[in-house]
C-alpha positions as CSV (number, residue, x, y, z in Angstrom):
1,X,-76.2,60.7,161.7
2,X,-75.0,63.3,164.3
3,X,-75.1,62.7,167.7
4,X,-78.4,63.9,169.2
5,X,-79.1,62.5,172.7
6,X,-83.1,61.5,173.7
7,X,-85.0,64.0,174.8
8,X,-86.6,65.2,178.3
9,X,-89.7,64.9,176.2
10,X,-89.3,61.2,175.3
11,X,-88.6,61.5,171.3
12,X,-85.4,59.8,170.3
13,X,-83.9,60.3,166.8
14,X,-85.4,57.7,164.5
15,X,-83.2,59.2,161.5
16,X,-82.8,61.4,158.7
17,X,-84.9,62.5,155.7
18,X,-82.7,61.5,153.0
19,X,-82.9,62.8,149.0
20,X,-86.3,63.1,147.7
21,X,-88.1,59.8,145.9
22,X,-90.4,60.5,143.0
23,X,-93.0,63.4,142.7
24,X,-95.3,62.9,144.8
25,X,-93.5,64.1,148.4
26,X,-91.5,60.7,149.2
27,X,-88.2,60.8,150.3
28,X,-85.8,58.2,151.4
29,X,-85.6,57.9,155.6
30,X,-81.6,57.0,156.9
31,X,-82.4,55.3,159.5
32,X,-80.9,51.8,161.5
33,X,-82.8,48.7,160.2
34,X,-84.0,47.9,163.5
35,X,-86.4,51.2,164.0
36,X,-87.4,50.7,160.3
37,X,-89.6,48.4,161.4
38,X,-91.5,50.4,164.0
39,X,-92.7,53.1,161.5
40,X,-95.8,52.7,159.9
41,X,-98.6,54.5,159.0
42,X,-100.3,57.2,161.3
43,X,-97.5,57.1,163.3
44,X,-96.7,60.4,163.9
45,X,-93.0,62.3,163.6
46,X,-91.3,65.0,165.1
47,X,-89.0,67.0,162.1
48,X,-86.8,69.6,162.8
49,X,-84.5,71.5,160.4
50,X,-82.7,74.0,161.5
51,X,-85.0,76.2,164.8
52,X,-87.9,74.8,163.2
53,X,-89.6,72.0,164.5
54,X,-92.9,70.5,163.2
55,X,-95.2,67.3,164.2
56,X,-96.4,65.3,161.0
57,X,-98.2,61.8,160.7
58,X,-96.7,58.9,158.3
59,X,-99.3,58.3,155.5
60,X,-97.5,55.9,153.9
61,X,-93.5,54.0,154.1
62,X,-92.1,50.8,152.7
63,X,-89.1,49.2,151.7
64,X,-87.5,50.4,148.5
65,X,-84.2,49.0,147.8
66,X,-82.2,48.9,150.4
67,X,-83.8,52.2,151.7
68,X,-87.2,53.3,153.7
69,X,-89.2,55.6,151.7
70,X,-91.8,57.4,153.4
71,X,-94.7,59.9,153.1
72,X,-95.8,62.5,155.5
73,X,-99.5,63.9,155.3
74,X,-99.2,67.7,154.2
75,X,-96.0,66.7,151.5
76,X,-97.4,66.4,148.5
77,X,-94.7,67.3,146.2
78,X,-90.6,66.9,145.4
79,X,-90.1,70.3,146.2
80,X,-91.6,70.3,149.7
81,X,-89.9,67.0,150.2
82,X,-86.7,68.5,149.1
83,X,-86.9,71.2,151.8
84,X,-87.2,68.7,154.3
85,X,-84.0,66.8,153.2
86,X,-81.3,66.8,156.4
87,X,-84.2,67.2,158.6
88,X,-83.2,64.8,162.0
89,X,-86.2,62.8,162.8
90,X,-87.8,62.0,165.9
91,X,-90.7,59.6,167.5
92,X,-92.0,58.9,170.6
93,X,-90.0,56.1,172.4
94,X,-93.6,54.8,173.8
95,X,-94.4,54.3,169.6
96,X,-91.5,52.4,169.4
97,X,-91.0,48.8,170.1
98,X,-89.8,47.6,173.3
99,X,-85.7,46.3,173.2
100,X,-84.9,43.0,174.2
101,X,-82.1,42.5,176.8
102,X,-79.1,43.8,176.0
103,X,-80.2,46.4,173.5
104,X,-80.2,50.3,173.5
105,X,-81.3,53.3,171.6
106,X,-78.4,54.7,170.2
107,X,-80.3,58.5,171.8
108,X,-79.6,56.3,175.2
109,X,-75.8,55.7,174.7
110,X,-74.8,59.3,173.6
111,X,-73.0,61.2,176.5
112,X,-72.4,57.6,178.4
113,X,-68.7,57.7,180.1
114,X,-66.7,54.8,178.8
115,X,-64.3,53.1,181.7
116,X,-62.2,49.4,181.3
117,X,-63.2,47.1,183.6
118,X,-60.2,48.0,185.6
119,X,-62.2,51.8,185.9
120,X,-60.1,53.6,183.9
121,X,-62.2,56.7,182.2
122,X,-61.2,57.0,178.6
123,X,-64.2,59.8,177.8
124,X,-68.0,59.5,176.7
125,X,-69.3,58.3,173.5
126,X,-69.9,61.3,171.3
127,X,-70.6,59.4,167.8
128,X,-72.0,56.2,167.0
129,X,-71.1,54.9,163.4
130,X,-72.4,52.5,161.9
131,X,-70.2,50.2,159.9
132,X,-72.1,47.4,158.3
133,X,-70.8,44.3,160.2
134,X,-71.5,45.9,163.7
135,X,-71.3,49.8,165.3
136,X,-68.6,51.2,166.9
137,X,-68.7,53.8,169.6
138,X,-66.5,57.4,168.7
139,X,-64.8,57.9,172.7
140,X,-63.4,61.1,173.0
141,X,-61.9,62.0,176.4
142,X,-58.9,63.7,177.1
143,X,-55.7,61.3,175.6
144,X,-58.1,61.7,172.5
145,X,-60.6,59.8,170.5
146,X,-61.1,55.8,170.8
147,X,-62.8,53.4,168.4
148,X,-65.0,50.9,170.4
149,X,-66.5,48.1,169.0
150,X,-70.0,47.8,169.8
151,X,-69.6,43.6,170.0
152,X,-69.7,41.2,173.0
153,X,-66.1,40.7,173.3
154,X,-65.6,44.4,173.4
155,X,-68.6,46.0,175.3
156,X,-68.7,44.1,178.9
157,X,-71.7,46.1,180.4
158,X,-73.9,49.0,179.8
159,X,-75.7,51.0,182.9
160,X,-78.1,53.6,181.6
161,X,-79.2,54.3,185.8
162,X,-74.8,54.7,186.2
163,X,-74.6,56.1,182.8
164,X,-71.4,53.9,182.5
165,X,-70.2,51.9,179.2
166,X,-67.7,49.4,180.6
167,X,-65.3,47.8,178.0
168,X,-62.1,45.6,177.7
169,X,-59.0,47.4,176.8
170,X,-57.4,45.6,174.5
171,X,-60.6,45.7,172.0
172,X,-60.2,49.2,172.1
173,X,-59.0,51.3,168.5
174,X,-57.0,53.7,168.2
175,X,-57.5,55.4,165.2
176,X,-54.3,56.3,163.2
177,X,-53.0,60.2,163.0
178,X,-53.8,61.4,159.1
179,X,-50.6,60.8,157.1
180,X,-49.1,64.0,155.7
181,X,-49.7,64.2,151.7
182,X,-46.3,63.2,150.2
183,X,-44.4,66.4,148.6
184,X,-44.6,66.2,144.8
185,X,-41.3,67.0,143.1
186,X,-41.0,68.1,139.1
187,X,-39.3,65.8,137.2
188,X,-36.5,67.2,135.9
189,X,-35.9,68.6,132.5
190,X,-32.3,68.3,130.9
């Protein structure tokens, strides 16, 4: 998911309509497994592709798989599901559930400068990937791009009124340069 940061106008990005599912205008949601569980019916979404933006209520979403497949009122079909796929999704953070300590919108973390705990600024978090086993924070500042664990160990405090990501050094990754494609040679022909 790209990086869009909240709003001014309290939506956060929820997700992404995936691929289409079925004929009957479902389509799989990308979304984290934690905000899954705040959509439900009538709840409604903000979807924008490209300049357009549009407000449309769920009528129906469930589990499928390993995947969130949802219905909007108004898409009826695959085509008009179709049209909608890439669409970034948004949703009132008032419709959403509250955090517990020590939890954060990823919309919340985007833009956040990122300092060890000795105040050294390595850059703000641009990207937030998620990886499975745990996210990791994309830093880019100016000696380049870190890889940041988003784990205990790693992450020592996060002030959204400071805007400030503190982190230990030595759990920070550097990700390695791309390794130049190895020059092909003809065999020889005697």
């Amino acid at each position: 998911m790209p990086p869009v940061a909240a709003g001014s106008d309290g939506l956060i990005v929820v997700g992404r309509v995936g691929r289409p599912h079925g004929v009957r205008g479902a389509f799989f949601l990308r979304c984290d497994a934690s905000i899954a569980a705040d959509l439900r019916c009538g709840l409604t979404l903000e979807l924008t592709v490209g300049e357009t933006r549009r407000f449309v209520k769920i009528r129906e979403c469930g589990a499928v798989g390993e995947g969130l497949r949802v219905f909007l009122e108004g898409v009826d079909d695959r085509d008009e599901a179709a049209a909608l796929t890439g669409a970034v999704v948004r949703a009132s953070r008032t419709d959403l559930s509250c955090l517990n300590e020590g939890e954060f919108f990823d919309a919340d973390l985007l833009g956040l400068e990122v300092v060890t705990g000795k105040g050294r600024l390595l850059g703000t978090i641009a990207e937030i990937v998620e990886t499975g086993a745990n996210d990791v924070y994309v830093v880019v500042g100016q000696d380049g791009e870190f890889l940041v664990p988003a784990v205990s160990h790693a992450v020592v405090a996060v002030d959204l009124q400071a805007k400030r990501v503190t982190v230990v050094a030595e759990a920070i990754e550097y990700p390695e340069a791309p390794k130049a494609p190895k020059a092909r040679r003809e065999p020889k022909v005697e």
